[in-house]
N, C-alpha and C positions, 0 to 999 in steps of 0.2 A: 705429450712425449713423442720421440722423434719414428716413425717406424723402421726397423734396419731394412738393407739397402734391397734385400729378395724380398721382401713384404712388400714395400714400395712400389717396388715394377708388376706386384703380381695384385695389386689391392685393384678393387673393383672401382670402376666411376661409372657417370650417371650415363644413364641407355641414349642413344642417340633421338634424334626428335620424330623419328620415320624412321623406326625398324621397323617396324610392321610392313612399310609397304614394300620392302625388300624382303622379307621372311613370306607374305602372301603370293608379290612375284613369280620367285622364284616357284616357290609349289604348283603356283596355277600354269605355268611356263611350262613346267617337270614334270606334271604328273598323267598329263592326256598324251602324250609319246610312248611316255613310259609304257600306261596301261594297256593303249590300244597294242605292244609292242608281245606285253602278255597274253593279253587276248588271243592275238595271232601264234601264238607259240615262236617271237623272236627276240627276245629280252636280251641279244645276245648282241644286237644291234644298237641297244641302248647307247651304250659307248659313242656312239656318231651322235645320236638326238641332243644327250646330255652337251653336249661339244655348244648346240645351239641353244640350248634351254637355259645355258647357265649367262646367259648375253641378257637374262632379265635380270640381274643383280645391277643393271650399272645406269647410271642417269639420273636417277631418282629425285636426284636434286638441281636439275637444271630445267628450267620453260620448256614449254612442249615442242616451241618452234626448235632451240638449240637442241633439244632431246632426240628429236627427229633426224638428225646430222651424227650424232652423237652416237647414236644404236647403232646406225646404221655402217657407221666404221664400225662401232667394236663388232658388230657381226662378221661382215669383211675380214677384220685383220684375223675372229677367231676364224673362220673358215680359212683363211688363206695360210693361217699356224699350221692346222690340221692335214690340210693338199700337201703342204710342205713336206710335216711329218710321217706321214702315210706312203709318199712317195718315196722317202728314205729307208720307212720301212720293208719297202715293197722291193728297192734294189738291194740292199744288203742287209745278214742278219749278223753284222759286227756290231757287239756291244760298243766295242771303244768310237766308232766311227758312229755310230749312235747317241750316244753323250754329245759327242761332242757337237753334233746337229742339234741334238734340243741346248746344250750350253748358248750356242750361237742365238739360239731361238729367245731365249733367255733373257739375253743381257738385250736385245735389240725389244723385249716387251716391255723390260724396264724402262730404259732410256725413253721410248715413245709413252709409254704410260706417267713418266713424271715429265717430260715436257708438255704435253697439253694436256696434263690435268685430270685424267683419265680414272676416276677414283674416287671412292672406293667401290671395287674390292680391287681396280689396278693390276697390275704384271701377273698376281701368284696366278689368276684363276686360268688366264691365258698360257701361261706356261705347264699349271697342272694337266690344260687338258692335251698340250701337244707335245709332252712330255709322255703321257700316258699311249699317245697316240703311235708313237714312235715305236713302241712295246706292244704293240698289234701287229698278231703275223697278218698280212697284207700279200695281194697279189695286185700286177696294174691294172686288170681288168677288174676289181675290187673297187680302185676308185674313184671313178665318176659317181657311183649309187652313193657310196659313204658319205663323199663329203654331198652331195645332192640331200642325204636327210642330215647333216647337219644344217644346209641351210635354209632347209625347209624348214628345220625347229627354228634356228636361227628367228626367221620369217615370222614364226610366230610370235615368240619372244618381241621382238620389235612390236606386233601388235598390242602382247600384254604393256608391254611399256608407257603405250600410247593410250593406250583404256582409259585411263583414270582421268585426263584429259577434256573427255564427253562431257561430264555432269560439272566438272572445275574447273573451266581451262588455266585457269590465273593461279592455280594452286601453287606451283611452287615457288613463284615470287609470293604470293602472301604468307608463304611460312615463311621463308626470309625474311621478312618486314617482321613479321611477330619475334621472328628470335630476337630481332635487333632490338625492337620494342623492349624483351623481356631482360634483356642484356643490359641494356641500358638504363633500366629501372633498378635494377638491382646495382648497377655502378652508382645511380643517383640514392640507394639506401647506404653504402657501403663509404659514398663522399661523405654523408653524414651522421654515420656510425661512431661506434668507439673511440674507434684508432682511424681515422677518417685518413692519414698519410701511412698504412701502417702495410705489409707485403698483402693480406685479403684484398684491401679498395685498390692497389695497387693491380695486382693481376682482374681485378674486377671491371676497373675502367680495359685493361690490354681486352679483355672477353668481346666487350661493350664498341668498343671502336671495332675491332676484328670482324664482330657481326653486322654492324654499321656498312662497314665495306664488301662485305659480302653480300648483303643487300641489295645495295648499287651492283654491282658484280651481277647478281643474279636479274636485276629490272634491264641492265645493258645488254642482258643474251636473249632480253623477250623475241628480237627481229622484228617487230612491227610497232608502231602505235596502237598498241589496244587501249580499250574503254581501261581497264585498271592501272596500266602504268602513270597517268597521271595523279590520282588522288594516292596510291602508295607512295609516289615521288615526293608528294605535299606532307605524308608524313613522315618521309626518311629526312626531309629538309627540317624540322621542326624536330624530329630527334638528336640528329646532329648537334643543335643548338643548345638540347638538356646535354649533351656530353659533352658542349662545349663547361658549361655551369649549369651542374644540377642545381634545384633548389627543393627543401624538404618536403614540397610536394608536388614534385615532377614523376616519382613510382607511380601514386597510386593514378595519375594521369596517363601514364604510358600504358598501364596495365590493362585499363580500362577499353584505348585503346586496340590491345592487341585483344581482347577478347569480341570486340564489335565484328576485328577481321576472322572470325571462324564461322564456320558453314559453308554452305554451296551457293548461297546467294550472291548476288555482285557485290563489289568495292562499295563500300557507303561515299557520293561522293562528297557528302557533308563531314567528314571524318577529316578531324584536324579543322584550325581555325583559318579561314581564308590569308592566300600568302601575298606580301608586298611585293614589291618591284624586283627586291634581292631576291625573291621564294622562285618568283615567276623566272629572273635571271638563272638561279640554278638547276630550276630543271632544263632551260635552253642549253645549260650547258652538260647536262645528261646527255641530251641528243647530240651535242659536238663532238663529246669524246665516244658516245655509239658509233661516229660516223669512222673515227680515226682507225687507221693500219694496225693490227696488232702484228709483232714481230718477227719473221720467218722463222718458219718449225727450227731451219739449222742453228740460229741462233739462239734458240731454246733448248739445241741439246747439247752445245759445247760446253755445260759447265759440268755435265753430267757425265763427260767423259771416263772419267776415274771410276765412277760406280757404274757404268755400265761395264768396265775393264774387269773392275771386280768380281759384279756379276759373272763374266763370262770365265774368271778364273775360277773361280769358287765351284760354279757347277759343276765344270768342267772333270777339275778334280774330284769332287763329292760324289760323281756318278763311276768316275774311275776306280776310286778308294772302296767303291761297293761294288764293283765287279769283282777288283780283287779280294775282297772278301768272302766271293759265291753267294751273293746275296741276287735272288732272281727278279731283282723291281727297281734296277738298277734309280730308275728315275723321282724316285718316293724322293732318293737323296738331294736327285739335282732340284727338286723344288723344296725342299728344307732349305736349300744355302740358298736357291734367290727369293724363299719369303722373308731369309734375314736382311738383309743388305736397306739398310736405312740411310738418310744423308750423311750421318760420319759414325766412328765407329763404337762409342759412348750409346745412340741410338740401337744399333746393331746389336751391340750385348744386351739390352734391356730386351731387342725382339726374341734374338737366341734362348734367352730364358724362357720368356713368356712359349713360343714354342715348342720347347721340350719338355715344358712343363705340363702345356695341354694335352701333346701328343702321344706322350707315356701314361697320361688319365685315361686317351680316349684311345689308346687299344684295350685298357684294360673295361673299359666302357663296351667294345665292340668284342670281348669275351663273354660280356655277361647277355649281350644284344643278339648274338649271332644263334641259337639253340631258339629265337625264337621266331627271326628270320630265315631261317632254314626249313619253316615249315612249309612253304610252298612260295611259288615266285610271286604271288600277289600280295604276302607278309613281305617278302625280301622289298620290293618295289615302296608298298606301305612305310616300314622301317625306314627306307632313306629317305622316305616324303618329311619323315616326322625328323628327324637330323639337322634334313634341309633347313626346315622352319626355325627347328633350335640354334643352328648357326647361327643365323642371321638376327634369330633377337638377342643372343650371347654375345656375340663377337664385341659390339661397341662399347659392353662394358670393361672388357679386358679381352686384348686378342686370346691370352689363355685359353680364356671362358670358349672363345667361339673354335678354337682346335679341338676342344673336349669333342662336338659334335661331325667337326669336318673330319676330321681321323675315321670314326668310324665308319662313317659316311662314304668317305671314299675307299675304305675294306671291303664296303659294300658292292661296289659298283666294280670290284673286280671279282665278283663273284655272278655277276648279269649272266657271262657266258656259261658258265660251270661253278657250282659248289666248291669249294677247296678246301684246303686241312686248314683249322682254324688256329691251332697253335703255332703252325708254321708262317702264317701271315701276321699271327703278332711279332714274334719274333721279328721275320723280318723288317717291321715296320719300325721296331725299338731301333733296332741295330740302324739301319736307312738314316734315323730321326737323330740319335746321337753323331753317327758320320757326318752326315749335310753340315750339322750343327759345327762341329769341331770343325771339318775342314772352310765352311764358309767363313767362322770368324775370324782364321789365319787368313786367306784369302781377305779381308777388311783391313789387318793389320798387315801385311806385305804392303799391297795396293795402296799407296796415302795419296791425297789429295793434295799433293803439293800448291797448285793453285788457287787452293780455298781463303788464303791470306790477300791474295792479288785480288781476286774478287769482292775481299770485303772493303777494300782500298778504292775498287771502281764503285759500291756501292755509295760508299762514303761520299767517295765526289758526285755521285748523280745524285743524292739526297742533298749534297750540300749548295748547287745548281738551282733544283726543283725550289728550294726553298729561298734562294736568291731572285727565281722570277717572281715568285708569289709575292715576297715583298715588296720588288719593285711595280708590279698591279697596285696593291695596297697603296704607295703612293702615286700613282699614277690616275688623274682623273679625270682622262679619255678612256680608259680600260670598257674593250667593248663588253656585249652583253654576254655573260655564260663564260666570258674568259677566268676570271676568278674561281668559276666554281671550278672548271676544268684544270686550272694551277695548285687548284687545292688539292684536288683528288689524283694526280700529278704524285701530288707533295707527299698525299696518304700514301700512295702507291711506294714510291721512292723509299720510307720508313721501313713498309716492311721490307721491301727489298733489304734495307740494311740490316734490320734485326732477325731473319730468314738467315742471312748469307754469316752473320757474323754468329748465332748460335749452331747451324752446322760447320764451321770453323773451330768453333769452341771445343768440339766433339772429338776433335781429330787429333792424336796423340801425338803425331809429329809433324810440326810444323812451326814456323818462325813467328815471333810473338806479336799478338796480335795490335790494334792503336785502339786498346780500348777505353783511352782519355780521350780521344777524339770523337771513337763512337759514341760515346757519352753522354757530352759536349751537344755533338750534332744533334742529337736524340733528343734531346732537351728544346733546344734550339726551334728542332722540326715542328714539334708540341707546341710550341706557343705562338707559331708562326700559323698553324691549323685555326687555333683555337684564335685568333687575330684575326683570319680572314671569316669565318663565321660568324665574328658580331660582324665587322667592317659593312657599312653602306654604302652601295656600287650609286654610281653618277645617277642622281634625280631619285633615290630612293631610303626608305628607312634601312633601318641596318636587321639582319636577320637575326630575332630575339628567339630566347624561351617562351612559350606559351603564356607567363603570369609572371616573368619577375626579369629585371633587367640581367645583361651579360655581365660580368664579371672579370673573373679569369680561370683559366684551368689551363688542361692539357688537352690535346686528342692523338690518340693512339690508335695502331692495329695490333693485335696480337699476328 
């Protein structure tokens, strides 16, 4: 039976694969600032540390060389939020002129957070904290020290980051490989299931390729030839090919697989059966497209214009609408309206729910928390350690879940400097949490993405290109080495682009109708052209099979 439409958006799904090492992070990042901060008698100062400390939530899932790159902005950007914010604070204490500097801050975290990919936890936690930051009385001789122990937490944070690294360097491409693995094994029970055509195998293979690409995605960011990207390559090549045509005993093969790749030990280089001419072709052609240009930031953030517009309307107003209400945290609001703001505005309402929903549980969560918090500053510190951790294993079940803890969490951390009246900060924070809310999703609905149809239009033609060169390779038999595999993943690449751009189109209440017989079509199309160049055998070699049974036919998809 079907669940209604609030059940739906509020039902729980399965925990991420590595909450843990975000909910650990974070703690072991937060909690020696913190306490030394107690210790000294200046918990008051927190406010600055946490600015750096919350820069361990982000990377988690990318190789330690790209990780390294990675921190190292988000540290930057949140320190340079912060100098920004503080500086503003520091010259005027106009609320409205205030909004509208963290608005600004806002929609500019957005836009850079959904163009290079920055996520999760993305734009909210950077805006949270320069938002907050803004609302610190501040003098200029104030801050060079601030942001100094921000980026000294910051600083740390980069090292927790990098920790885990020591004992596994390869760790998080071999969780990548294992999801695929595990993805892909369950597309290959669900081809041969029940209802083997039926919307389960259906969204099951989209999982299964989606992780497939993500894989390759995460083995392309290693930055080096290390000893594990090759034999993980041997078996993302030899997955590929069960998703090209499962057969009914490619699971319990795969699974097998993914479980040899757990522990601290090296890649087994016997893992997986030795690759032919194609296997060896394809991972050449891993290293060609490592080698290629990826696209200027600018033109990664042009399509994002609309929602960063939003963004900057939304806050803007939501911080105004709580001034004018005498509500003294002006800024609670401007980051309700930019944690709602999703690719279109369908997305948006499902987030608006979700957090109002969390954020009216977790005041009343930080009513029952705070009488015991209040005992002294090393409970108060304690209490947000433990929040901390519960956010982050909550959250990936349903963002709900994970506001239940960040609400209070962040009640908390405005209480570092001074205790304060505890009915009057829920209060506030309902009132804040329903404004943000209400005015960001008008702000969604003003703001449309008129160009969301035009982009699903260029999708379509560079999907329908991508899969024109692959073909002409296929027949082609000069096609040098690695080229095939590079047109393929080209081809993959180009897919999602079209099914990305054409369901945030979907979303959007007003706009011109979309050509979705052509998407379709092409969709179709793209899938069998995948799943063609997979068996196909490149000049002087076999064709790249399933492990135990010839290819067939299928699809290949990304989610």
């Amino acid at each position: 039976m079907a669940r209604p439409p609030l059940l739906q958006v509020l039902r729980l799904g399965r925990p991420a694969e590595i909450w843990y090492k975000h909910a650990v992070s974070v703690v072991v990042a937060t909690a020696p600032p913190n306490l030394l901060l107690v210790a000294l008698g200046r918990l008051d100062l927190a406010v600055y540390t946490m600015a750096g400390s919350l820069c361990a939530l982000y990377a988690h899932n990318r190789p330690y060389a790209d990780r390294a790159r990675t921190l190292a902005w988000v540290v930057a950007g949140m320190v340079a939020g912060v100098a920004v914010a503080l500086t503003a604070a520091s010259l005027t204490s106009s609320g409205v002129v205030l909004v509208a500097v963290g608005a600004v801050l806002a929609a500019l975290h957005k836009a850079l957070c959904d163009a290079t990919r920055v996520g999760p936890p993305g734009n909210v936690i950077l805006t949270f904290v320069s938002s907050a930051a803004l609302f610190t009385p501040q003098t200029l001789g104030q801050i060079p020290g601030h942001v100094g122990l921000a980026l000294a937490a910051g600083a740390f944070s980069w090292l927790v980051g990098m920790a885990p690294g020591l004992p596994r360097p390869h760790g998080p491409e071999r969780r990548a490989v294992v999801q695929a693995l595990r993805r892909v094994a369950e597309h290959a029970e669900a081809a041969h299931g029940a209802q083997p055509g039926g919307q389960a195998a259906a969204q099951a293979r989209a999982d299964a390729a989606g992780a497939v690409q993500n894989a390759w995605q995460t083995l392309l960011m290693t930055g080096r030839r290390s000893s594990s990207r090759r034999p993980l390559g041997r078996v993302l090549v030899r997955t590929e090919a069960v998703l090209a045509a499962p057969a009914p005993g490619d699971a319990a093969l795969l699974r097998g697989w993914a479980g040899r790749l757990h522990g601290l030990g090296r890649v087994p280089d016997t893992l997986g059966p030795a690759l032919d001419g194609a296997g060896e072709d394809e991972l050449l052609g891993v290293e060609m497209e490592r080698a290629s240009t990826p696209p200027p930031l600018w033109h990664r953030l042009t399509p994002l214009r609309a929602l960063a517009l939003r963004t900057l309307l939304g806050c803007a107003l939501a911080g105004w609408a709580s001034l004018a209400l005498g509500v003294g945290r002006p800024y609670w609001a401007v980051v309700t309206a930019a944690a709602l703001f999703q690719t279109n505005l369908s997305l948006t309402w499902d987030r608006s729910v979700q957090r109002v929903v969390g954020n009216l549980a977790g005041v009343v969560l930080f009513a029952v928390l705070a009488p015991i918090a209040h005992l002294s500053p090393w409970t108060l510190v304690l209490t947000g350690l433990a929040l901390n951790f519960g956010a982050e294993a909550l959250i990936s079940r349903n963002y709900w879940l994970g506001s239940l803890c960040v609400t209070p969490m962040a009640l908390l951390v405005t209480e570092y400097a001074h205790l304060q009246d505890t009915p009057g900060l829920v209060v506030d924070r309902a009132v804040d949490t329903l404004v943000g809310a209400l005015v960001g999703l008008a702000a969604a609905v003003v703001v449309t993405d008129r160009r969301a149809v035009d982009r699903v239009a260029a999708s379509l033609g560079r999907a329908r290109a991508a899969r024109h060169r692959a073909e002409a390779l296929l027949s082609e038999p000069s096609a040098g080495p690695g080229a095939l595999a590079v047109a393929r993943r080209e081809l993959a690449a180009a897919l999602v682009g079209l099914r990305g751009t054409t369901q945030a189109a979907s979303g959007e209440w007003w706009a011109r109708a979309l050509p979705m017989e052509d998407v379709v079509t092409e969709d179709q199309a793209g899938h069998r052209t995948l799943a063609a160049t997979v068996r196909h055998p490149l000049p002087g070699s076999a064709a790249v099979t399933p492990p135990h049974h010839p290819s067939t036919t299928t699809e290949d998809a990304r989610s």
